[in-house]
TORMAR-91485 format. One line per 2 residues: number of its first residue (from 1); their letters; for each residue y, z, x of N, C-alpha, C. Coordinates in Angstrom, 2 decimals, always signed. Atoms other than C-alpha are relative to their C-alpha. Example, Ala and Ser with C-alpha at 12.3 -4.5 7.8 and 13.67 -1.06 7.14 Angstrom:
% TORMAR-91485
1	AS	-1.19/+0.00/+0.89/-4.50/+7.80/+12.30/+1.20/+0.00/+0.90  -1.19/-0.06/-0.82/-1.06/+7.14/+13.67/+1.09/+0.73/-0.77
//
This chain:
% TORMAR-91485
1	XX	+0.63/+0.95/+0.89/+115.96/+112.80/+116.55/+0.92/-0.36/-1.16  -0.35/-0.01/+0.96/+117.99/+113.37/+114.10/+1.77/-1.00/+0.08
3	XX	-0.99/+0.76/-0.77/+121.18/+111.58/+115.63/-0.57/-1.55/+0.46  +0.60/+1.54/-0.54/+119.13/+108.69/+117.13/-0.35/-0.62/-1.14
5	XX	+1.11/+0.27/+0.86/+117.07/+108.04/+114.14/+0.36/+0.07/-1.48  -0.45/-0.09/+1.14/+118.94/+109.38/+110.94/+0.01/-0.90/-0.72
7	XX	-0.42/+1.50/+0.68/+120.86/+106.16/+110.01/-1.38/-0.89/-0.41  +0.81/+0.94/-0.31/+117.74/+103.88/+110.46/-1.02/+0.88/-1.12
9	XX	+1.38/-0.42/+0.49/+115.16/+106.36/+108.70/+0.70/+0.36/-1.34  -0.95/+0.02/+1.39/+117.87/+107.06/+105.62/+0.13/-1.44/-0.65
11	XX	-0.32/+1.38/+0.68/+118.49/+102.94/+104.85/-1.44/+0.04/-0.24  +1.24/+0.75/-0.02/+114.96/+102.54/+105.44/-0.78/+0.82/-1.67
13	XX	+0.19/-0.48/+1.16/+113.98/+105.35/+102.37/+0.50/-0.05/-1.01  -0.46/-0.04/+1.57/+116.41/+104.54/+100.18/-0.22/-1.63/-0.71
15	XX	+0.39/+1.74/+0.25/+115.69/+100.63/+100.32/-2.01/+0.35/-0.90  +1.57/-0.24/+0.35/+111.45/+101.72/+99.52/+0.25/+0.92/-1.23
17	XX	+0.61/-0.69/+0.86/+112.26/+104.56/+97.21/+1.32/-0.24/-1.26  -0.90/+0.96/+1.20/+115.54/+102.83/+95.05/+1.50/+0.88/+0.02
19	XX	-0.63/-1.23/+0.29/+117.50/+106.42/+95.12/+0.51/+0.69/+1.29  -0.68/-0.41/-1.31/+120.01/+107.67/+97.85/-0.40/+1.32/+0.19
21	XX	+0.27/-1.45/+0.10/+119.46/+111.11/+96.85/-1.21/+0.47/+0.16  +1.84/-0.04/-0.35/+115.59/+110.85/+96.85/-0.38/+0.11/+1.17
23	XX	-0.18/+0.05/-1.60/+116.11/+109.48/+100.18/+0.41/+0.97/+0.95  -0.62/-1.38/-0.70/+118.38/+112.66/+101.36/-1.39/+0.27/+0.28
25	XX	+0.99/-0.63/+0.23/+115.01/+114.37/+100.32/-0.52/-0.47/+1.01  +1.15/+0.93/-1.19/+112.51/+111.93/+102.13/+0.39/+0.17/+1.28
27	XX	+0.35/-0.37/-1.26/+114.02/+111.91/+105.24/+0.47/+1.77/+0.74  +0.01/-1.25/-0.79/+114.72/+115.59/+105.66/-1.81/+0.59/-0.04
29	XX	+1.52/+0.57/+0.15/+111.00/+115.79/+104.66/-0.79/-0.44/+1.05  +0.23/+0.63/-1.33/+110.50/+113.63/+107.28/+0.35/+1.08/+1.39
31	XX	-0.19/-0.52/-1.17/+112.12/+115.21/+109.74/-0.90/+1.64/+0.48  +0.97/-1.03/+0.03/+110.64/+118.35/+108.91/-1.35/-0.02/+0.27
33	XX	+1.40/+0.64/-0.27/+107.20/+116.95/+109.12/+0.16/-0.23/+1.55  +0.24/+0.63/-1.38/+107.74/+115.62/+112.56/+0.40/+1.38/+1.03
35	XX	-0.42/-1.66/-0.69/+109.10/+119.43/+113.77/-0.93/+0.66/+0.21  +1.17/-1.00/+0.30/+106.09/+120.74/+112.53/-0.90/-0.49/+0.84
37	XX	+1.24/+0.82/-0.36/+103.94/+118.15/+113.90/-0.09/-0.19/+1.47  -0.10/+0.19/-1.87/+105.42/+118.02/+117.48/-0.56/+0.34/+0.91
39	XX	+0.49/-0.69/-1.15/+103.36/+119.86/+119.42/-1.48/-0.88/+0.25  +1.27/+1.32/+0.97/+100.42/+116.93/+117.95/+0.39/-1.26/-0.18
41	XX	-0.22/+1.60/-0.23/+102.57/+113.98/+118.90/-0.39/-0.11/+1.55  +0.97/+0.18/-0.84/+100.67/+112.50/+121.47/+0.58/-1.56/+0.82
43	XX	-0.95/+1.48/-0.16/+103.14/+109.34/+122.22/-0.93/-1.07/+0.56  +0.29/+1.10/+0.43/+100.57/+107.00/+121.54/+1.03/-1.74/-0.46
45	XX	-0.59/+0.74/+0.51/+103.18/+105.16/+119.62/+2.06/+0.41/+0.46  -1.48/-0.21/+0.01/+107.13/+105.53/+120.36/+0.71/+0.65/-0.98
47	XX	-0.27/-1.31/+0.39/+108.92/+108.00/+119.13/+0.72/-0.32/-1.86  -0.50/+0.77/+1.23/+110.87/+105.65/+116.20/-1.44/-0.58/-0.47
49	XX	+1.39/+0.57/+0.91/+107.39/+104.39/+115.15/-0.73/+1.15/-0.55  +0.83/-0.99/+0.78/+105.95/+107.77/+114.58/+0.85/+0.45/-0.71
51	XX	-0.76/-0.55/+1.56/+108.85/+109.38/+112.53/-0.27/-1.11/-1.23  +0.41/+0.49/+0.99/+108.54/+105.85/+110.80/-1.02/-0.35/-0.86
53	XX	+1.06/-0.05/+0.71/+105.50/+106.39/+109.95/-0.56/+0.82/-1.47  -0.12/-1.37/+1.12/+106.04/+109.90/+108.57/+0.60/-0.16/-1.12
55	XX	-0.66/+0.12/+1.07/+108.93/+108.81/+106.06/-0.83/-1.30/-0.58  +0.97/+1.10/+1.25/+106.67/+105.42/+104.80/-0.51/+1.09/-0.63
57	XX	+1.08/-0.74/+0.91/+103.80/+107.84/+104.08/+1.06/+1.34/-0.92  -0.92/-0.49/+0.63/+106.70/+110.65/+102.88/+0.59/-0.57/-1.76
59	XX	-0.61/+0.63/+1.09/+108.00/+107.93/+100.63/-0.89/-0.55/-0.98  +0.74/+0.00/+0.64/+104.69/+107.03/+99.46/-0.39/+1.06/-0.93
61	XX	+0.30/-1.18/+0.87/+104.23/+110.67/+98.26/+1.06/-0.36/-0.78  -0.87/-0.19/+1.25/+107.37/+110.64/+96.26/-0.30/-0.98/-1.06
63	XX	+0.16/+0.88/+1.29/+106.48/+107.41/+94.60/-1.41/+0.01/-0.57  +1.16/-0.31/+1.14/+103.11/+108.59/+93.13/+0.26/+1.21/-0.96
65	XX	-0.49/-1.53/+0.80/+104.75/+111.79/+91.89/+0.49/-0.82/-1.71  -0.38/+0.38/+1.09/+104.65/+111.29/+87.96/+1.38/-0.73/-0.41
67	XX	-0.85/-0.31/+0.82/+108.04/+111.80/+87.05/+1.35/-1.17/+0.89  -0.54/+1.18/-0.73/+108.98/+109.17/+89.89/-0.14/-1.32/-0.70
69	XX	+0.32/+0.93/+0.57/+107.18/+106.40/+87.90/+1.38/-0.42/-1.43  -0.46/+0.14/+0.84/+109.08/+107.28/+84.80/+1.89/-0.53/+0.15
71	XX	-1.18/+0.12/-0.24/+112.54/+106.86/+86.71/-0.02/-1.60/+0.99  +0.48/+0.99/-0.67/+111.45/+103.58/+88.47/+0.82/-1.05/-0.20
73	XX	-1.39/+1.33/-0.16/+113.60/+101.43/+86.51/+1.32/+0.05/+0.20  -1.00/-0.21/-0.13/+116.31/+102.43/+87.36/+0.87/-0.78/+1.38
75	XX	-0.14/+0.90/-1.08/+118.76/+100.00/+89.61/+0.29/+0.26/+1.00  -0.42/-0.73/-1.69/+119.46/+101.04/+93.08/+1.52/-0.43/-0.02
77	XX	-1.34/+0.18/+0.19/+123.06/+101.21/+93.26/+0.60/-0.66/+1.79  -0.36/+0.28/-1.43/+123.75/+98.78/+96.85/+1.20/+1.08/+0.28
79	XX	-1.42/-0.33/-0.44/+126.93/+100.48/+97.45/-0.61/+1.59/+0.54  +0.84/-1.30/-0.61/+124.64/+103.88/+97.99/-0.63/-0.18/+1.58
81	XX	+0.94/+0.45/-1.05/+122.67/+101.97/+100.80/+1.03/-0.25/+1.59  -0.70/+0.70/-1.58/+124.48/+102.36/+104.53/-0.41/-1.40/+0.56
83	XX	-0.51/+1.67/-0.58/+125.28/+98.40/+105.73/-0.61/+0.48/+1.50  +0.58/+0.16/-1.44/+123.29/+97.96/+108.88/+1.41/-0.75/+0.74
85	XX	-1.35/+0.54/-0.35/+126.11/+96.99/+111.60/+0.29/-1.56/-0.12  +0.07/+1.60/-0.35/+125.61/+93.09/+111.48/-0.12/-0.56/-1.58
87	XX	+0.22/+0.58/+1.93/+125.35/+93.14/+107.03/+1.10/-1.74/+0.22  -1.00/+1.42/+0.42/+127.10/+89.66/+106.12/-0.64/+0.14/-1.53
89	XX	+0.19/-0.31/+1.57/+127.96/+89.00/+102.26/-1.75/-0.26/-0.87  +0.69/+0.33/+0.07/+124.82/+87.19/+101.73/-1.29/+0.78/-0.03
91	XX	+1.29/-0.60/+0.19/+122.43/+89.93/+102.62/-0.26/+1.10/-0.95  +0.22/-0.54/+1.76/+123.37/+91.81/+99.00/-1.28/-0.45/-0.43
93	XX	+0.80/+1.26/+0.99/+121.54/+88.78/+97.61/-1.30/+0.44/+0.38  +1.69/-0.07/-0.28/+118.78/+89.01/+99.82/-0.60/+1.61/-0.27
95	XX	+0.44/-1.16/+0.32/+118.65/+92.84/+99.48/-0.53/+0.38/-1.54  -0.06/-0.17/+1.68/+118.69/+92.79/+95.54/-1.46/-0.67/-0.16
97	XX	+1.45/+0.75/+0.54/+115.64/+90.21/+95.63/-1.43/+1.06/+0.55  +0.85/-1.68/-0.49/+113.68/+92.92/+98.03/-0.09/+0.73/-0.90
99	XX	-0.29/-1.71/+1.31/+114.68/+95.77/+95.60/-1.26/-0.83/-0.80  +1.20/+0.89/+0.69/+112.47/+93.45/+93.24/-1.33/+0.03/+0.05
101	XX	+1.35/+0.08/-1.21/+109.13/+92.98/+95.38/-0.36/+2.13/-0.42  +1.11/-1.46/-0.10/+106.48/+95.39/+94.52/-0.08/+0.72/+1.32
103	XX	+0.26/-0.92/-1.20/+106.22/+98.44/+96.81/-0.55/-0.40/+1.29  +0.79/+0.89/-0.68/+103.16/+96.71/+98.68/+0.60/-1.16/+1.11
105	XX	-0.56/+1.33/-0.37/+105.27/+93.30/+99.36/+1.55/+0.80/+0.51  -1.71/-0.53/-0.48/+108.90/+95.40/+99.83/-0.49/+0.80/+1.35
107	XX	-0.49/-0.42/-1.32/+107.77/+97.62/+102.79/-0.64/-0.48/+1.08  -0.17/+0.59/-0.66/+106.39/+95.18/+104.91/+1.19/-1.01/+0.46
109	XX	-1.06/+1.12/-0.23/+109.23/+93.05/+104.62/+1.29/+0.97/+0.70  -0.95/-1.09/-0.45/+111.85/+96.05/+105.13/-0.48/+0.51/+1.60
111	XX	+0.05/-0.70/-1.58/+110.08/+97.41/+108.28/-0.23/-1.42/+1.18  -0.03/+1.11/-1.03/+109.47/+93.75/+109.88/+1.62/-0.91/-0.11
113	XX	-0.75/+0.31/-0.19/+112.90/+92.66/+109.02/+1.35/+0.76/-0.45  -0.91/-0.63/-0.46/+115.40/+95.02/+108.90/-0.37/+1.19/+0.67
115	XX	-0.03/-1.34/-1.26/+113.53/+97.58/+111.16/-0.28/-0.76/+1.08  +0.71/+0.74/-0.94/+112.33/+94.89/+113.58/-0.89/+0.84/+0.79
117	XX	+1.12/-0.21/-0.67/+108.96/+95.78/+114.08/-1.23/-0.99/-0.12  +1.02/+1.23/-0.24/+106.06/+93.53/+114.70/-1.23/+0.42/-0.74
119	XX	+1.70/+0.12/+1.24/+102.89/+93.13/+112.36/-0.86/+0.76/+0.70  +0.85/-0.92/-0.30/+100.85/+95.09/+114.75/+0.76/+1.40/-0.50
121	XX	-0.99/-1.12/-0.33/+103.95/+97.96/+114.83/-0.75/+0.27/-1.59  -0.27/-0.26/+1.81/+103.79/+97.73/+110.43/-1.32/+0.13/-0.22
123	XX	+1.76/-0.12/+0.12/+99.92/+97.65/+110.52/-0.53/+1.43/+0.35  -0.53/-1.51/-0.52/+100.50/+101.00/+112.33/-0.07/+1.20/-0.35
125	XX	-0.83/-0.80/+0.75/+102.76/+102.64/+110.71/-0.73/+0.03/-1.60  +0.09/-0.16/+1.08/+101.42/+102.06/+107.21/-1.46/+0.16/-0.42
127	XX	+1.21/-0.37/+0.18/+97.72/+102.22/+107.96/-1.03/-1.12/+0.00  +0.68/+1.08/+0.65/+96.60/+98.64/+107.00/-0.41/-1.36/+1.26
129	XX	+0.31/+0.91/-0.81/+95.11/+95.88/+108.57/+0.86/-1.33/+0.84  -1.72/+1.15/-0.40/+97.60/+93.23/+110.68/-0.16/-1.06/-0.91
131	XX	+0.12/+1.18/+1.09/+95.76/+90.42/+108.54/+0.56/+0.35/-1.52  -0.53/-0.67/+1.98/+96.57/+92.37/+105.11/+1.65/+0.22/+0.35
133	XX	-0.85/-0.77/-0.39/+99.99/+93.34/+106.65/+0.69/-1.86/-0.25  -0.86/+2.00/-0.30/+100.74/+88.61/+107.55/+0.02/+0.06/-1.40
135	XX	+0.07/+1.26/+1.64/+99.13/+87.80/+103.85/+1.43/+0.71/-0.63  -1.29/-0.52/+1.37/+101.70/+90.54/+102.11/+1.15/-0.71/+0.76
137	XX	-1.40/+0.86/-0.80/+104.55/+88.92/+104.59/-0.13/-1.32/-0.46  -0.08/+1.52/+0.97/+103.56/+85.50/+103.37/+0.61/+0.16/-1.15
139	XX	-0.65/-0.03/+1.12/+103.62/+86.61/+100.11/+1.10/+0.57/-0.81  -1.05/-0.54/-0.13/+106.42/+88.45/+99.73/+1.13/-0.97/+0.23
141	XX	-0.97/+0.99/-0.02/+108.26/+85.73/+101.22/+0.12/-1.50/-1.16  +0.09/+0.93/+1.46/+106.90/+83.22/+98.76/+0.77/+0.59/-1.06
143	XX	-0.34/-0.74/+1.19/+108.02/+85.60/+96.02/+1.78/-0.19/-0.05  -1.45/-0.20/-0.49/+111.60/+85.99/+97.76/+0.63/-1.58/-0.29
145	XX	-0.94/+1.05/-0.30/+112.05/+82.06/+98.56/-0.18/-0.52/-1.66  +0.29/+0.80/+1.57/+110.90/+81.14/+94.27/+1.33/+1.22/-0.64
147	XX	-1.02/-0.98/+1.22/+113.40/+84.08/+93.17/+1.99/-0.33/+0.59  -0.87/+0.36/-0.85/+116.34/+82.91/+95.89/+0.08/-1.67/-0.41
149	XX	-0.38/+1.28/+0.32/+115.81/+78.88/+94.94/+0.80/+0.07/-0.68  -1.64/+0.95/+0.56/+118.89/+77.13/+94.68/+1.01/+0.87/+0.94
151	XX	-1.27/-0.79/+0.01/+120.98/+80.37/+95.59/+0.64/-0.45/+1.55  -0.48/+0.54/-1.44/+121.39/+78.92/+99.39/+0.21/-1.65/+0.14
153	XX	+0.05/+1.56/+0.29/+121.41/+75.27/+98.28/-1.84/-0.84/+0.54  +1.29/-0.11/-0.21/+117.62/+75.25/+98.30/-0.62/+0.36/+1.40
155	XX	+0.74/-0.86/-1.43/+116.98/+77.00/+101.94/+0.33/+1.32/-0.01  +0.08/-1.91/+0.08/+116.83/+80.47/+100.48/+0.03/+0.61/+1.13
157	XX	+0.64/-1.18/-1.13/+114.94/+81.87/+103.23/+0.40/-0.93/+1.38  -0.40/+1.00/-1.19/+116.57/+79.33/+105.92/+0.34/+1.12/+1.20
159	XX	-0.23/-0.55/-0.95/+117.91/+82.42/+107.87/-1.01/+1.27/+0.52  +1.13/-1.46/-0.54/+114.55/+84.59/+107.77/-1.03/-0.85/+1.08
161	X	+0.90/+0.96/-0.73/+112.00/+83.08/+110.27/-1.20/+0.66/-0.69
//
């Protein structure tokens, strides 16, 4: 799991929780959780959808933890964040506007477009309804293409579908 899955479940916690090092945490956390839990996975869901389930909700614990709030503003340093193999310069930009996007609106957008999973998959994984799962993807993207105007010569979001 930890070979297949590492890379993918490390970008994915440190993009939701801002902090590379947090992230170390989260997904060993994770992984640990899913060791424990194995004998009670029931492969309902594929094997990358249930760990990603474990590090969302994982990463949800860390970000109600007090002392998380108080460190919140703090800027995520891109250069911490492993480059998915296909990054181009452009997706800084778009990553930085994400970073932005309330919790809520950032990890639907992170698990439907850079984990490619589908609105049922993220409805899933995070507990919530597929309709509550589109509106935050709407809005989220609204949020993205008003904070991105101009920066693409007004088709911000021209390369997200």
């Amino acid at each position: 799991m930890i070979n297949t899955y590492g890379d993918q479940l490390y970008r994915l916690c440190v993009l939701i929780l801002g902090d590379a090092h947090l992230a170390e945490d989260a997904v060993q956390d994770t992984l640990l959780k899913a060791w424990k839990g194995l004998n009670g996975y029931q492969g309902q869901a594929s094997e990358k959808t249930w760990l990603t389930t474990i590090a969302v909700n994982v990463c949800r614990d860390y970000r109600r933890l007090n002392w998380f709030r108080r460190r919140a503003d703090e800027e995520t340093l891109l250069e911490q964040i492993p480059a998915p193999p296909t990054s181009e310069p452009q997706d800084d930009l778009i990553l930085r506007a994400v970073l932005h996007l309330q919790p809520r609106y950032r990890e639907p957008i992170l698990l439907y477009y850079w984990q490619e999973y589908t609105i049922r998959e993220i409805a899933q994984i995070t507990g919530e309804k597929e309709n509550t799962i589109s509106t935050r993807l709407r809005r989220a993207r609204k949020q993205l293409e008003e904070e991105l105007k101009g920066v693409f010569d007004g088709t911000a979001l021209e390369r997200i579908p």
